[in-house]
C-alpha positions in Angstrom: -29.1 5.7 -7.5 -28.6 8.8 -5.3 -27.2 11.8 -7.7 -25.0 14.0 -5.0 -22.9 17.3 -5.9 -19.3 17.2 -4.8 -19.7 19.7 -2.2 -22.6 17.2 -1.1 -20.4 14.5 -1.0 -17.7 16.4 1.1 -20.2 17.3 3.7 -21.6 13.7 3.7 -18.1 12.4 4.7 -17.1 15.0 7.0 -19.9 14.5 9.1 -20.0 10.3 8.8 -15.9 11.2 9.9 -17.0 13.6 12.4 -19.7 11.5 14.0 -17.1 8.6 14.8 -15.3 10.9 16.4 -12.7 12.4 13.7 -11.4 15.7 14.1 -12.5 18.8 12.2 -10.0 19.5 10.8 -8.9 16.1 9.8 -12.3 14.8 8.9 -12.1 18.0 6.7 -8.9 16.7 4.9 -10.0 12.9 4.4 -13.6 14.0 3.4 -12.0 16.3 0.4 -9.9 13.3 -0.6 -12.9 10.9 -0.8 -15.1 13.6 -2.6 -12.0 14.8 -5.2 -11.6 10.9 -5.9 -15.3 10.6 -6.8 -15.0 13.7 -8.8 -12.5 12.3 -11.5 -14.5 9.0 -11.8 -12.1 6.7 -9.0 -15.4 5.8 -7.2 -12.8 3.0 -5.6 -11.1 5.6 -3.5 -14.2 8.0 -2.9 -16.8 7.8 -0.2 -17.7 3.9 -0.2 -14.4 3.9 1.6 -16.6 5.4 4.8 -17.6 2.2 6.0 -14.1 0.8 5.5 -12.8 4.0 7.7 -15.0 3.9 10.5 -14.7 0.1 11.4 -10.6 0.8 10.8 -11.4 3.6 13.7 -13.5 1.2 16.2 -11.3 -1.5 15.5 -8.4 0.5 17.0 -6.2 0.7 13.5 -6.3 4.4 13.3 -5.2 6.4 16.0 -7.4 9.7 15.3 -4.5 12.6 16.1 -2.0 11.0 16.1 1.3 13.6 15.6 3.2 12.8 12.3 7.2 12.3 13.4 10.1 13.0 11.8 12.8 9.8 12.3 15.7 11.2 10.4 16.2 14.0 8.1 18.6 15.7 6.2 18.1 18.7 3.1 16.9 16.0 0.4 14.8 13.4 2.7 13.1 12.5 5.2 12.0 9.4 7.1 8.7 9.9 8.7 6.4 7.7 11.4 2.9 8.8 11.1 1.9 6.7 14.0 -1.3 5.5 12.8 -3.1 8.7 11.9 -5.8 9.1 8.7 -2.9 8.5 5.8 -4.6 11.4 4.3 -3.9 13.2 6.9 -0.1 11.7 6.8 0.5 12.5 3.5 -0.8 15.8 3.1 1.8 17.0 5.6 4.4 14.6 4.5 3.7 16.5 1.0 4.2 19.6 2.2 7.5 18.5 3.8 8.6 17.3 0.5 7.9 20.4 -1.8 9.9 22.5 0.9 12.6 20.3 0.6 12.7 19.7 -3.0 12.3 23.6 -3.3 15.5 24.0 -1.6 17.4 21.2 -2.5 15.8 20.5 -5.8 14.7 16.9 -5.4 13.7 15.4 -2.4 12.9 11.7 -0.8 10.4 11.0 2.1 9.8 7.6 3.3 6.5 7.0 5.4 6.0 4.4 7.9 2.9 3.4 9.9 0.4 4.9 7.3 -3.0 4.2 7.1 -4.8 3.8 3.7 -3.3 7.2 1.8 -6.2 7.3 -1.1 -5.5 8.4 -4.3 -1.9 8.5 -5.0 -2.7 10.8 -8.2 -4.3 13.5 -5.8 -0.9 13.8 -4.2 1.5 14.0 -7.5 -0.5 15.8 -9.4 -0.5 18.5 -6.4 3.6 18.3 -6.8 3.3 18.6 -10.5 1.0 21.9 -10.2 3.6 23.4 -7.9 6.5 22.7 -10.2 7.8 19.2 -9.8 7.8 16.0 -11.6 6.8 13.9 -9.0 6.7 9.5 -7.9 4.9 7.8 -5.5 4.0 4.5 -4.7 2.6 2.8 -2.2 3.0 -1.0 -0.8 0.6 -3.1 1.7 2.6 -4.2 4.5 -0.3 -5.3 5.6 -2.4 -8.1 4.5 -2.5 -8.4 0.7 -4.8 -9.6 -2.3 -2.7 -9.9 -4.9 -0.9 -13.6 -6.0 2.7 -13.5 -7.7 2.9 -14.2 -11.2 2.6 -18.1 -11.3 0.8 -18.2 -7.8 -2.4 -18.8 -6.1 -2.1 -17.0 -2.7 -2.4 -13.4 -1.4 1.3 -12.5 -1.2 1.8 -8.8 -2.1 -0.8 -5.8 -2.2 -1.6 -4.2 -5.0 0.6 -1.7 -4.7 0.3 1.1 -7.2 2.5 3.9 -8.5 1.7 7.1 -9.7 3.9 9.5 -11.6 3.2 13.5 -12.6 4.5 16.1 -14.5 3.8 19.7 -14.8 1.6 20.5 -18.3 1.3 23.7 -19.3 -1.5 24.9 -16.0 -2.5 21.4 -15.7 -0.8 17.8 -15.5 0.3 14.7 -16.9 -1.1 12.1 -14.4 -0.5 8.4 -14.2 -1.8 6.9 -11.7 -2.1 2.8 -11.6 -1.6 -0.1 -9.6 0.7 -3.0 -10.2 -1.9 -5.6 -10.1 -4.6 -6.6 -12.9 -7.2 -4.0 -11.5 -7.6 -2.3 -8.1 -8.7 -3.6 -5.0 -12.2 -1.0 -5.2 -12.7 -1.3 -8.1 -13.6 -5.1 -7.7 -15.8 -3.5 -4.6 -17.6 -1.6 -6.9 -18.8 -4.4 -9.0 -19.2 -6.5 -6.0 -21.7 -3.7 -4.6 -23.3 -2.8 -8.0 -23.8 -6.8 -8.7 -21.8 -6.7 -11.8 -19.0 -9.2 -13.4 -15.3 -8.1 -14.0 -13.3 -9.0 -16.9 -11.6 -12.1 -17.6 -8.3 -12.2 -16.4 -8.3 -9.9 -13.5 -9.0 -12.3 -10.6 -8.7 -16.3 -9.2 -10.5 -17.9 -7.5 -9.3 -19.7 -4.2 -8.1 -23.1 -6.6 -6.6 -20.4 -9.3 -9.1 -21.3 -11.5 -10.2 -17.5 -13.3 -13.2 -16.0 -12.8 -15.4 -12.9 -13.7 -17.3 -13.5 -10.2 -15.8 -10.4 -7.9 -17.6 -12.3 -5.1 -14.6 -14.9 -5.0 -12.4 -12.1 -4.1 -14.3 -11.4 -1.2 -16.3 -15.3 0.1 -14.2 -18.0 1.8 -12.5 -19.4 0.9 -11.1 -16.6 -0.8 -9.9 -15.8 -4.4 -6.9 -13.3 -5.4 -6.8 -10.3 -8.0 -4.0 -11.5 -10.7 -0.4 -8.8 -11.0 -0.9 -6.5 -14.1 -0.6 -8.2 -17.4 -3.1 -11.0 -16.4 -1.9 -15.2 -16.7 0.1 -14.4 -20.0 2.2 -11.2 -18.9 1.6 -11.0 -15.5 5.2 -11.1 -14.9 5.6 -6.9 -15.4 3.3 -6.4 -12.8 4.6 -8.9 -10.4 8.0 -7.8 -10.9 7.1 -4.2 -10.0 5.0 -5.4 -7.1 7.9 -6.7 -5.7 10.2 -3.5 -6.0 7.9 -1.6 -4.4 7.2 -3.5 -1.5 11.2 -3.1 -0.9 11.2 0.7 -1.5 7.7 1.0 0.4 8.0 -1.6 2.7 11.3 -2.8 3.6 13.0 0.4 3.1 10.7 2.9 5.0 10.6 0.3 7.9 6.7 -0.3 7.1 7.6 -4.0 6.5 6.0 -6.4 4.2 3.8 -9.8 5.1 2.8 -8.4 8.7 -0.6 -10.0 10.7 -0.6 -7.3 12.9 -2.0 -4.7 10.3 -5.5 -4.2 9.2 -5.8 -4.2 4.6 -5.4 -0.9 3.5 -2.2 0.4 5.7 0.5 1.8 3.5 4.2 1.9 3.8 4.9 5.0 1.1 7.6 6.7 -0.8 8.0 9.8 -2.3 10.0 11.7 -4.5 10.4 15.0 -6.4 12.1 17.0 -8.9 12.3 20.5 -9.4 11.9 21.2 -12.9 13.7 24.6 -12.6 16.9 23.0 -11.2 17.6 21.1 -13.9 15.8 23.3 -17.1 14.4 26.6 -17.5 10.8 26.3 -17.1 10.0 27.8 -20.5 12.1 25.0 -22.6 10.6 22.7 -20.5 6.8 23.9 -21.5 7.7 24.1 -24.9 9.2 20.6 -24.9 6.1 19.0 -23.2 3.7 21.2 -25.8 5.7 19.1 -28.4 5.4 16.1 -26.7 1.9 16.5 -26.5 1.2 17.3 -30.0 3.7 14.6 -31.3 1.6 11.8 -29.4 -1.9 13.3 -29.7 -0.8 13.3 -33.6 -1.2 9.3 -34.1 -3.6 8.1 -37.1 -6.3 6.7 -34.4 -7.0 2.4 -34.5 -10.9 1.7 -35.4 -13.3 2.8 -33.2 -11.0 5.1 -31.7 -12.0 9.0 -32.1 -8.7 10.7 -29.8 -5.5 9.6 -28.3 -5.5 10.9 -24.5 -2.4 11.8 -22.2 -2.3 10.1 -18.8 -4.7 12.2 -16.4 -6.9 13.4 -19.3 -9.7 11.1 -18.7 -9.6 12.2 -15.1 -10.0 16.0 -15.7 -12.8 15.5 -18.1 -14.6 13.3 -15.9 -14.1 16.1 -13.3 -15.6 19.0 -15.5 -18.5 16.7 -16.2 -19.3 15.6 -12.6 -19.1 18.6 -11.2 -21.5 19.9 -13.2 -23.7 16.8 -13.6 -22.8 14.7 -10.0 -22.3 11.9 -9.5 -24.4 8.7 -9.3 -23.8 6.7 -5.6 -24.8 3.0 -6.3 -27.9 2.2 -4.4 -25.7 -0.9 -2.3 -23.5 1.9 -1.3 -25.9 4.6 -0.3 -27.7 1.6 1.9 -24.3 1.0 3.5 -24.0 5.0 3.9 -27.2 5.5 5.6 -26.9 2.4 8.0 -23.5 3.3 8.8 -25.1 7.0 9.4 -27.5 5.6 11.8 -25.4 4.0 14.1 -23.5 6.8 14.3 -26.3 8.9 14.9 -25.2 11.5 12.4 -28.4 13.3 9.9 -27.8 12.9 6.1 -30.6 15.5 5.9 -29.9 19.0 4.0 -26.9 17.7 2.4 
């Protein structure tokens, strides 16, 4: 397996993006997001997406430039139609709009509609945390899904994750999950790497469970399970279905369409200005507390540390970044076809 740098890995997506005809600026934007989601060990959300992105492009589903539209607004929200753009691209301006409203007002709301895949929702909070918010997002699939309800066989909801953040000292607490037993790219990864998945993540297309990630993706096809698996599966199911109405119903993104490609997002946002509601020092000596008073758990066997949500995720970043990170050779083949067609040089990365 290919061993690339992050910076590598940013200029191999910009010019993949660039070569199908991206902008600059936003191939800039989207290539950052794939390469920071590789950096902190999401390898679902980093640059295997490429080949995903480019036939979303030539299949018409994203309308490269596309202006980002403001629907209605008022001091504390907004309702925004990003007409098909990069969601990337979307939601790094749709971000913006909502730390200058929640700067001003002190929390703010902003509903997205017509979103492509955004990435990483913890990319996005944890930003918002860093500049003094406690932030939620979450995402629905208004599109095509892959996930079946809790008692169900078929693909009826996406799997629709949430992702909450909170200022830490210079840092963040970062939680970033889906509602379903295990993200769509993650059972990509195995699929490309050849591997199994746990028991009780997917179905296959008689609801039978299996460790094979190849049902998700062969016809007749399998589904991925709500979080909580056969035996609790209920939680996740029941939060699926609240955020397709706050994502989907709400923003006007919609829920069950066949006129979507996977991957489009209906998305909501919303954020809290820790100073407008307690001084920032009592609030950093609260979460030091917090953080010591969790961390200070007598540890179950095997188990050497407790971790915060997020914690993982930075480590991984300070070890990849000085280590790299490790491409799996089916998706550095898909890369470097994908490359040729395109007629774009991986050389000198």
């Amino acid at each position: 397996m290919p061993v690339l740098t992050h910076p590598q890995l940013i200029t191999l997506a910009t010019r993949i993006l660039e070569g199908a005809g991206v902008s600059r600026s936003d191939a800039a934007i989207v290539g950052h997001e794939l390469a920071d989601a590789n950096l902190v060990g999401h390898d679902s959300h980093g640059v295997m997406r490429l080949v995903q992105y480019v036939q979303m492009i030539q299949d018409g589903h994203v309308k490269l430039g596309a202006p980002l539209t403001v629907l209605k607004e008022a001091p504390g929200y907004a309702l925004l139609d990003g007409a098909f753009n990069f969601g990337q691209v979307i939601m790094t301006q749709a971000l913006e709009l909502a730390i200058a409203k929640g700067r001003a007002a002190g929390t703010s709301t902003v509903l997205i509609r017509n979103c492509n895949h955004v990435g990483r929702l913890g990319a996005y909070t944890e930003r918002a945390a860093k500049a003094g918010f406690l932030a939620t997002m979450c995402v629905n699939a208004p599109g095509p899904g892959g996930v079946a309800p809790f008692g169900g066989i078929d693909r009826k909801l996406g799997t629709n994750p949430i992702s909450m953040s909170a200022p830490l000292g210079e840092s963040a607490m970062v939680l970033d999950m889906t509602t379903s037993a295990t993200a769509e790219g993650k059972l990509r990864v195995s699929h490309q790497k050849g591997e199994q998945v746990p028991e009780g993540l997917i179905i296959d297309h008689e609801g039978h469970s299996s460790t094979d990630p190849g049902v998700f993706y062969n016809s007749p096809v399998g589904s991925i399970l709500p979080l909580g698996g056969p035996m609790m599966g209920h939680k996740g199911y029941g939060m699926a279905v609240m955020i397709d109405v706050f994502c989907g119903i709400l923003s006007g993104s919609g829920i069950g369409r066949t006129d979507l490609p996977r991957g489009a997002n209906g998305v909501w946002i919303s954020l809290m200005s820790v100073e407008h509601f307690l001084p920032r020092e009592e609030y950093d000596a609260w979460m030091a507390k917090y953080s010591t008073h969790i961390k200070s758990s007598r540890t179950a066997p095997g188990v050497s540390e407790i971790l915060l949500p997020g914690e993982i995720e930075a480590r991984r970043a300070t070890q990849r970044a000085a280590e790299g990170m490790s491409i799996p050779d089916e998706t550095w083949r898909q890369i470097n076809e994908l490359a040729g067609k395109l007629k774009v040089s991986l050389t000198g990365l």
